[in-house]
C-alpha positions in Angstrom: 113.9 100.7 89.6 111.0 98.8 91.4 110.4 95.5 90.3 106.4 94.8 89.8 105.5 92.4 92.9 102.6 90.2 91.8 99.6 91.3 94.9 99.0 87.9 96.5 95.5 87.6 96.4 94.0 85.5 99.7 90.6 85.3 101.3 90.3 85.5 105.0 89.1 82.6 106.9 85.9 83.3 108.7 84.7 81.0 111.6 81.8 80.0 109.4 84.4 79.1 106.3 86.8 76.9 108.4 84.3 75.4 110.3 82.2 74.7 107.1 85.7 73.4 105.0 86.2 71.2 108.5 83.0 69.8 108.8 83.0 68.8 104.8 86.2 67.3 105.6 85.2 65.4 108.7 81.9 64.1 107.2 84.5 62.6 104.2 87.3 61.8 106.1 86.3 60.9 110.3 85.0 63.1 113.5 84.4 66.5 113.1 86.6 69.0 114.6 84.4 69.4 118.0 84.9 65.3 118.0 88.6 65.3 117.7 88.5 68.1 120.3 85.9 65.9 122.4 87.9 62.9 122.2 91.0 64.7 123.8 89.0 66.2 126.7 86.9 63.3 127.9 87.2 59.9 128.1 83.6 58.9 129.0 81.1 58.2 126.2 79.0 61.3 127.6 79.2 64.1 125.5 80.4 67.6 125.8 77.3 69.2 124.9 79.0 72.4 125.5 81.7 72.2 123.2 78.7 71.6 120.6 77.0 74.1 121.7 79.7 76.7 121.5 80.7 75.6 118.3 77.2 76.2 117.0 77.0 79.5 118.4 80.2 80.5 116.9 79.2 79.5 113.8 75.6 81.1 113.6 77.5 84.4 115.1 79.7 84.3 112.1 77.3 85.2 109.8 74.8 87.1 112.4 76.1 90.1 111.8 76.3 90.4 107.8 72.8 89.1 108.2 70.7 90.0 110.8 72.6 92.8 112.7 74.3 95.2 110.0 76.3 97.3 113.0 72.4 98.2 114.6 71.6 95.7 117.1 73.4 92.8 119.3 71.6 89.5 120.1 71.3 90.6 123.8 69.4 93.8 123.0 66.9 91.6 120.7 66.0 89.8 123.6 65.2 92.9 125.2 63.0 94.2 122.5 61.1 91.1 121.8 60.1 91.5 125.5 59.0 94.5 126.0 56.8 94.1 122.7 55.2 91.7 124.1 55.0 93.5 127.8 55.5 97.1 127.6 56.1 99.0 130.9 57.8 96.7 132.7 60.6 97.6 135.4 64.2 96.5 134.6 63.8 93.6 137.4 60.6 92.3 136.0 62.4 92.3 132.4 65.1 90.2 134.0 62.8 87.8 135.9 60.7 87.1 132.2 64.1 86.5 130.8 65.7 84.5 133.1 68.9 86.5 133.5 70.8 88.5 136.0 69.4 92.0 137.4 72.7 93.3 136.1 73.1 91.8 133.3 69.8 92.9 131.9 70.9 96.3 133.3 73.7 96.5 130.8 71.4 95.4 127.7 68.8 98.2 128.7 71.3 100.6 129.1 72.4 99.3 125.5 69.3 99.7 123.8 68.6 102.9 125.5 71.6 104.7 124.2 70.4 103.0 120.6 67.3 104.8 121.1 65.5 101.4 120.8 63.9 101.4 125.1 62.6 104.2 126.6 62.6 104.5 130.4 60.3 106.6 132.3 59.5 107.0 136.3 56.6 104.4 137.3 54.7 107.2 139.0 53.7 105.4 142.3 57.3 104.3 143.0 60.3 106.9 142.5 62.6 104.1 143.0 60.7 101.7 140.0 61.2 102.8 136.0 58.9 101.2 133.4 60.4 100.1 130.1 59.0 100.5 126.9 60.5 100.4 123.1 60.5 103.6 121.1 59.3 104.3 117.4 62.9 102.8 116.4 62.5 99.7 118.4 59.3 99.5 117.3 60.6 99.4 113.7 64.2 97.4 114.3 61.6 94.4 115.4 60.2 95.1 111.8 63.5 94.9 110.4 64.3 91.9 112.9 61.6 90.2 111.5 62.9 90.1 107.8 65.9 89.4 108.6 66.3 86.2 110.8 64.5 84.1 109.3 66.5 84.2 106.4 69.7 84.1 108.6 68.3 80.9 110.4 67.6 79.1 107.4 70.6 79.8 106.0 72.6 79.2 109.2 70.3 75.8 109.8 70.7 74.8 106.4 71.8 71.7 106.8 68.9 70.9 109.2 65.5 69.7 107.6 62.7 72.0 109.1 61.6 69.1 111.4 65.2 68.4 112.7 65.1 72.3 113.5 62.3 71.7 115.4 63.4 68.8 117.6 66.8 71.0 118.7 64.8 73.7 119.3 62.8 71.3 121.7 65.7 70.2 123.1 67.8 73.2 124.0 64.8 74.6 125.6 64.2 71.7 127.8 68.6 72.0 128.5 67.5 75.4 129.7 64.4 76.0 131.3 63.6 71.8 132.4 
């Protein structure tokens, strides 16, 4: 006869959840976890911004997609739709020059959000070896649906951030980036 075995019950650790039950802890107790890692790797008084800055994407993608994309889009391909929104027709190499990127890289995202059915391509016309770019009806609407959902998702991923303080890092990172 089977004895009854009790089901353990447990809760899987997310990124978000550890680095949220860390970052409690470090805020009570010392550094947080990217400053004990810091401290181990450097011994200037410079930081690592991008041990920071990998931390905080890891910890927005934790909850990006329950949130935002819900198995439809990836960030990349959001990048490509906002784009083209705003400049329809434009060749693959003109969508990587506005976004600062790789040729091939952006290759791979169009070819992502054309199998989605988000991007159309179609021949230029003039130039058989040019394609113009442009979203479909169900781009068109998944920037609808974009626009619901990450706002929510960045004040809830930013929520320790006052609106002003959100404001300054977005200053900042996009002076780290484009000067």
């Amino acid at each position: 006869m089977r004895s009854a075995r009790r089901k353990k019950s447990w809760t899987p650790v997310t990124a978000r959840s550890a680095l949220q039950t860390s970052a409690d802890r470090a805020t009570a107790s010392g550094p947080s976890p990217s400053g004990l890692i810091e401290s181990q790797i450097t011994s200037s008084s410079e930081p690592v911004l991008g041990l920071y800055l990998h931390t905080a994407y890891m910890f927005f993608m934790s909850t990006y997609e329950e949130g935002v994309g819900r198995g439809e889009i990836t960030p990349n391909v959001i990048g490509v739709l906002a784009i083209l929104a705003l400049h329809p027709g434009l060749s693959q190499a003109e969508l990587a020059r506005v976004i600062g990127l790789e040729r091939s890289t952006v290759g791979v995202t169009v070819a992502r959000a054309i199998a989605s059915g988000f991007v159309k391509r179609t021949d230029s016309g003039a130039d058989a070896r040019r394609y113009s770019l442009f979203l479909t009806r169900r781009g068109e609407q998944m920037l609808v649906k974009l626009r619901q959902r990450i706002p929510e998702h960045e004040r809830r991923a930013a929520g320790r951030l006052t609106l002003d303080e959100r404001l300054q890092l977005r200053a900042l990172l996009d002076k780290l980036v484009f000067g």
